[in-house]
N, C-alpha and C positions, 0 to 999 in steps of 0.2 A: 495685304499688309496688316490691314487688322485682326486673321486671323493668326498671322506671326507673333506679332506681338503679345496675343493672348495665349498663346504656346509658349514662347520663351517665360511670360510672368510664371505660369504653371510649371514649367522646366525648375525655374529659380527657385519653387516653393518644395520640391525634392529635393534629395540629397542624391547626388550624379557624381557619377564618376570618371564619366567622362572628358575626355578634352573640350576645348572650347568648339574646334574644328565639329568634333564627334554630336555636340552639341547641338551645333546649326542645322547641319545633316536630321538629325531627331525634329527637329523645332519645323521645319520645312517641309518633313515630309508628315508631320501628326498633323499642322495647319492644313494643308492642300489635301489630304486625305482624309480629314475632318467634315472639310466645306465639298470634299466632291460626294462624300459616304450621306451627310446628310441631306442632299437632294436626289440622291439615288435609292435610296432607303426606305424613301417614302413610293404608295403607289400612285403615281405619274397622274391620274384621275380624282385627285383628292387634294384637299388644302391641307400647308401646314407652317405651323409659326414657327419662321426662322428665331432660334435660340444659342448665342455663341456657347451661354455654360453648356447646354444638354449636349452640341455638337463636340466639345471637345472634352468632354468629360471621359475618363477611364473606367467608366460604369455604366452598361447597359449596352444596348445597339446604337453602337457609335464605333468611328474607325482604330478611335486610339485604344478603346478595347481591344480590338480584334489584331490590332496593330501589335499588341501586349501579348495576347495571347501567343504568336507567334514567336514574340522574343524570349516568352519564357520556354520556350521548346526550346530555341537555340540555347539558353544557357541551361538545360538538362542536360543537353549536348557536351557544350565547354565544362560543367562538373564532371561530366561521366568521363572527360578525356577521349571522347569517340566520334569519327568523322563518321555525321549520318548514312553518308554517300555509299560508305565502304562496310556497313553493314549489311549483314546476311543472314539467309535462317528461314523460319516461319513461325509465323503467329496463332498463337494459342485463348481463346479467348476460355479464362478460367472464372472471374468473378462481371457480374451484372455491368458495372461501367464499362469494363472492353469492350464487351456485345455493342452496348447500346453507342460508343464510340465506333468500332468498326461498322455496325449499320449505316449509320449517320454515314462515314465515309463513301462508302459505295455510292450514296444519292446525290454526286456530284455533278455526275454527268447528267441527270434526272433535271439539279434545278438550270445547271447551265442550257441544257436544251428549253426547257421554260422558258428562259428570259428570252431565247433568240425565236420562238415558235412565237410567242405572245408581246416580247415589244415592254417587258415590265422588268427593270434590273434589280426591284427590291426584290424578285423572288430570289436571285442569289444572294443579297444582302443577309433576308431573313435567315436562308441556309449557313450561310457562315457563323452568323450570330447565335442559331443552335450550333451549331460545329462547333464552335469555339466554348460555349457552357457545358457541352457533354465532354468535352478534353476536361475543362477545369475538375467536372465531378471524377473524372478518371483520373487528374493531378491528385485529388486528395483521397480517392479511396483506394490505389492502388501503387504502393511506394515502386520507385526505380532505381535511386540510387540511394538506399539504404541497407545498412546492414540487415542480413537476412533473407534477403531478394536473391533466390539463387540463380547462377546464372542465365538458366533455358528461360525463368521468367522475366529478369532485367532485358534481357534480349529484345523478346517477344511485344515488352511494353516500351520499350525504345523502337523497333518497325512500326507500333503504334504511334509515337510521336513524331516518326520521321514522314509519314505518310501525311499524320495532318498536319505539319508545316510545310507538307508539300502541295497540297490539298487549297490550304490557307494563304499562301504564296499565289499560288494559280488565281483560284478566284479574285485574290484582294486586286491582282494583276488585271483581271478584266473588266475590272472596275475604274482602272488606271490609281490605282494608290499601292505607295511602297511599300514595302513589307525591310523592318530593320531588326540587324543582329544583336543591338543591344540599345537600350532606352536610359 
């Protein structure tokens, strides 16, 4: 309850566009994925001070970051007018952030086999929270849906984004926290 209501305050201090319904939905799933992200996050063998701002904050290794990062995928998607699903092609990795984004993806299966070999869920944590900062350096250094972007590269960096919101979806999944289309 108390982490709801410290989501809804936070909801109410942006500016949403959302329905009220579309709202609660958000409010519900940033609290409960907040408070499951930060006792998971941490390694299992070590103390740490429960914090409601740190946990629900939109900055750092926390859920509603990563929560965010995801939604901003989808709305690359909804600007670009393009259903992720029904893309095709292949991926060209031309400047530094793609690389260092498509490496980062391949080590998916790497951390998830860690957490279940060793018993510790922050190491997927950790991984998504790199996952989700080498998207964002790839958000600003490599445009998609701006003019100029021709199309074999808009492509290429849209299979990029749809992979790690697919990527991001999975793990945030086995974590048990929701992954939402729009914030």
């Amino acid at each position: 309850d108390e982490a709801e209501q410290r989501a809804r305050d936070l909801m109410a201090s942006r500016n949403s566009e959302l329905s009220a319904a579309e709202q609660e939905t958000v409010i519900h799933a940033v609290a409960m994925g907040a408070v499951k992200y930060a006792d998971l996050s941490k390694n299992r063998t070590t103390d740490y001070i429960f914090d409601w701002d740190m946990m629900l904050s939109f900055e750092g290794n926390t859920a509603p970051y990563l929560q965010y990062a995801y939604t901003r995928i989808q709305s690359i998607f909804r600007k670009a007018n393009i259903d992720a699903e029904a893309l095709t092609g292949h991926v060209t990795l031309n400047e530094e952030a793609e690389e260092v984004l498509a490496q980062k993806l391949i080590q998916f299966s790497d951390a998830v086999n860690g957490v279940a070999d060793k018993g510790m869920p922050h190491l997927l944590c950790t991984y998504l929270y790199e996952l989700s900062g080498n998207f964002m350096t790839f958000y600003e250094a490599c445009p998609i849906n701006k003019d100029g972007v021709d199309e074999a590269t808009r492509n290429s960096r849209l299979l990029l984004c749809a992979a790690t919101a697919k990527v991001l979806k999975l793990g945030l999944g086995v974590l048990g926290i929701h992954t939402l289309e729009r914030m």
